[in-house]
C-alpha positions, 0 to 999 in steps of 0.5 A, spaced: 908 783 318 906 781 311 906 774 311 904 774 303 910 777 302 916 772 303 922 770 299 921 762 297 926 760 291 931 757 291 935 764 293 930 766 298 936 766 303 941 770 298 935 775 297 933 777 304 941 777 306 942 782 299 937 787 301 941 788 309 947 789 305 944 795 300 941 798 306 947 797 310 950 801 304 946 807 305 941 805 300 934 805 302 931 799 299 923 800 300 917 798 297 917 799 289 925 796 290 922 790 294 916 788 289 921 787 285 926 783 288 920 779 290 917 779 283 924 776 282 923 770 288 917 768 284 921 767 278 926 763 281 921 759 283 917 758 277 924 755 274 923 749 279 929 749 280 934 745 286 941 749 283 943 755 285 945 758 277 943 764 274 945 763 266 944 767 261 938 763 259 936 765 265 937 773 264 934 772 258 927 769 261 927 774 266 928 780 261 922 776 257 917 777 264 917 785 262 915 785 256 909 788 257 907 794 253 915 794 251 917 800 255 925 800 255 925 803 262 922 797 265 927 793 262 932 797 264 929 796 271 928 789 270 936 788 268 939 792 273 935 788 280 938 781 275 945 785 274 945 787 281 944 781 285 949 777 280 954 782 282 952 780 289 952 772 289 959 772 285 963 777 289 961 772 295 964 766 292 957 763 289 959 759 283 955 757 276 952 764 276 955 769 270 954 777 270 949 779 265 953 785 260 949 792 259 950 791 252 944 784 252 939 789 254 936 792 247 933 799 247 930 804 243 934 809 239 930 814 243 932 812 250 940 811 247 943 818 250 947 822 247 955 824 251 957 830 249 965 829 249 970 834 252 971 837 244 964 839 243 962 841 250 968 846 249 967 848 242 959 849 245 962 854 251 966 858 246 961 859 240 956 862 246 962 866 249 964 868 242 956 871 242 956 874 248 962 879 246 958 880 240 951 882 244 950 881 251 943 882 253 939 878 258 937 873 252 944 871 251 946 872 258 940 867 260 941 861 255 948 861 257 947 860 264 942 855 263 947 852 260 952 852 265 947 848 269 945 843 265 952 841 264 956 843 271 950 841 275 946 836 271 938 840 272 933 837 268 931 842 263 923 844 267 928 845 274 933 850 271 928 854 267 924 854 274 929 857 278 926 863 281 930 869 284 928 867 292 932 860 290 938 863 290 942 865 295 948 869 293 951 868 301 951 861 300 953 860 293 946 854 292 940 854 289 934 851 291 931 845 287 924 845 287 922 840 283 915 836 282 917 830 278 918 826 286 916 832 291 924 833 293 927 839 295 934 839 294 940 844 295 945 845 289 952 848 290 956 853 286 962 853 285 966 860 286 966 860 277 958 860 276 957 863 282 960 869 279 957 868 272 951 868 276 952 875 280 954 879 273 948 877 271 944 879 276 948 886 275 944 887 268 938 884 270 934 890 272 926 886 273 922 885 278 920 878 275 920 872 280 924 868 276 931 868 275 931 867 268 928 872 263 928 875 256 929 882 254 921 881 254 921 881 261 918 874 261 920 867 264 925 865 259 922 858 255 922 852 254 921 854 245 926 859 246 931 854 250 931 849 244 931 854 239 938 857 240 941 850 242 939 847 236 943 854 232 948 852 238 950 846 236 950 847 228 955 853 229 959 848 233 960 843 228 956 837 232 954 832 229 947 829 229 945 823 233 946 817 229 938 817 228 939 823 224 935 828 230 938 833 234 940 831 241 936 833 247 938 839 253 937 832 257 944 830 254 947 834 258 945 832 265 946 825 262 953 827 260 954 830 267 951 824 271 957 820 266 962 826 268 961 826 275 962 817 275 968 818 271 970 823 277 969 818 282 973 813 279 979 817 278 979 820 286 979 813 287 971 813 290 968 806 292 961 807 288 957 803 291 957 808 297 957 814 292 952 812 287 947 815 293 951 821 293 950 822 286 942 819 286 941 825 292 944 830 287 941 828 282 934 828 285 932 821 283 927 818 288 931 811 289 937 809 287 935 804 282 933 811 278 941 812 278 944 805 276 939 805 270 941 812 269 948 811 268 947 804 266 944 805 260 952 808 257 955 801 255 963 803 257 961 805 264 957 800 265 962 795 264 966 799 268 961 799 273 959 792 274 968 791 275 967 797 281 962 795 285 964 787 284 970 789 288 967 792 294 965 790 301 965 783 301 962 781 308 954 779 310 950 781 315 948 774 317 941 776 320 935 772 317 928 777 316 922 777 312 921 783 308 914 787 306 911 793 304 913 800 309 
C-alpha cells in the first residue's frame, strides 16, 4: 500500500467509492487513470473548501491545471475524468454539482474530426465501384478494401496497410490486428459481405508478397499511394473541404466508425457505460479513457452521451479503500 497515494479533499470518499463502481463496471481502472483522479483529490483540496460543489468556476479552474504546453488531448483528458465524476455525484442524489458540456472545452481546428455523413460515404462507395467496372487491377481492388475497412471495421491507417496474408483467416472470417502503437493483439470480425470482398481479391492476386495489400508493382501498398487516390476520391464525390480548408484525413473514417457504432448502441437499446468497453477492446485503445475522449470530442453525441450514462446503474459499493499505483 502506498500511503502517499490517498484521496483527502472533501471528495475523498466519493472518489475511492467512484472507482469501485467503474471497475465494477468492467472498466479497468489502473495506474494513469488513478493518477489522475488523485491529481483530481489534490485540487479539491486545494480549494480549501467545506462544501461539496462543483461549479462551473470550478471546471474551469481544474481545465486551467493542464495547460501545460496546451496540448488539446490532455485537456480532453482532463475534462472527461471532471465530466465523469459529476456524471456520478449527480446520478446519486448529490446536490450543488452541474454537469460540464463538451462544448466548454475548446480545441484546436486539427484535433476537430471530420464525420462523414451516410450521403457522402455513399457517393464514396459508388464513385470507387464505378472505377472498379472501369479498371479492375490490384491497385483499384486494394484501396477499395482499404476503404471498406476504415470504414466498416474502424482500423487506423498503419493497421489496415500492415495487414499480412497470414492475418487473415479465411475459415473464421477475422483478421488479426498486430498493432505497435499499445502492443495489443486484437481480433477483428468480418461480416460475410467483406468477407467476399475480400476473397475475390484474393482470386486476382497472384504474389508471394507477405502483405496482403499490394500494387501492380508487387509491393506493399503505401501510405503516399493511399492518400493520393482518396484525396482524387473525395474530390470526384463532391466532398466538401473541412471548414479550415484541408482535406479530411483517412483517420476520419474510423472516427466516423466509432460515432456509427455508438449510434448503433443506442438505437438497440445497449447501456453505454457497459458497452463503451466493448468498443475501447475493438477499437484497440489501452484504457477506456481513450474511447470517451474519442467519442467526446463529437459535441451532439457527447450530449447524448452525458444523458445515457446519467441514466444508468445508480447503486454503490459501499466499501471504503485506499488505492495505489499496481
Amino acid at each position: 500500500m502506498n500511503e502517499n497515494f490517498k484521496f483527502e479533499s472533501i471528495f475523498k470518499e466519493e472518489l475511492s467509492q467512484f472507482i469501485l463502481y467503474k471497475r465494477s463496471n468492467n472498466y479497468k481502472y489502473s495506474k494513469p487513470i488513478i493518477f489522475r483522479l488523485y491529481e483530481l483529490d489534490r485540487f479539491f483540496l486545494s480549494l480549501n473548501t467545506s462544501t461539496k460543489i462543483i461549479n462551473q468556476e470550478i471546471v474551469d479552474k481544474w481545465l486551467s491545471t493542464c495547460n501545460i504546453n496546451n496540448k488539446e488531448a490532455t485537456k480532453g483528458k482532463y475534462f472527461s475524468v471532471i465530466s465523469q465524476f459529476c456524471n456520478f455525484l449527480r446520478m446519486n442524489g448529490y446536490e450543488n454539482i452541474i454537469q460540464p458540456e463538451a462544448n466548454k472545452l475548446k480545441f484546436h481546428s486539427e484535433f476537430i474530426p471530420y464525420i462523414f455523413t451516410d450521403d457522402e460515404i455513399k457517393r464514396i462507395f459508388n464513385i470507387i465501384k464505378q472505377e472498379l467496372n472501369i479498371n479492375n487491377d490490384l491497385d483499384t481492388n486494394s484501396f477499395y478494401i482499404l476503404i471498406c475497412l476504415y470504414y466498416c471495421c474502424g482500423l487506423r491507417l498503419s493497421e489496415a496497410l500492415n495487414i499480412e496474408l497470414k492475418d487473415y483467416n479465411i475459415s473464421d472470417k477475422t483478421i488479426t490486428i498486430v498493432e505497435s502503437k499499445n502492443n495489443i493483439t486484437r481480433l477483428i470480425p468480418l461480416n460475410d459481405s467483406l468477407n467476399n470482398i475480400l476473397l475475390n481479391y484474393l482470386n486476382i492476386r497472384k504474389s508471394d508478397n507477405k502483405y496482403l495489400f499490394i500494387t501492380n508493382s508487387n509491393v506493399q501498398y503505401y501510405k503516399g499511394k493511399l492518400y493520393e487516390k482518396f484525396h482524387k476520391l473525395l474530390k470526384k464525390a463532391k466532398i466538401p473541404v473541412r471548414y479550415d480548408g484541408n482535406r479530411q484525413r483517412i483517420h476520419d473514417l474510423r472516427h466516423t466508425f466509432a460515432v456509427n457504432a455508438l449510434k448503433q448502441m443506442q438505437i438497440k437499446g445497449f447501456d453505454l457505460y457497459t458497452s463503451l468497453p466493448i468498443l475501447s477492446v475493438y477499437l484497440g485503445h489501452k484504457n477506456i479513457v481513450e474511447t470517451e475522449y474519442y467519442l467526446r470530442l463529437i459535441q451532439s453525441e457527447a450530449e447524448n452521451i452525458s444523458k445515457y450514462t446519467c441514466d444508468y446503474l445508480k447503486n454503490l459499493y459501499n466499501k471504503k479503500e485506499d488505492f495505489y499505483y499496481e
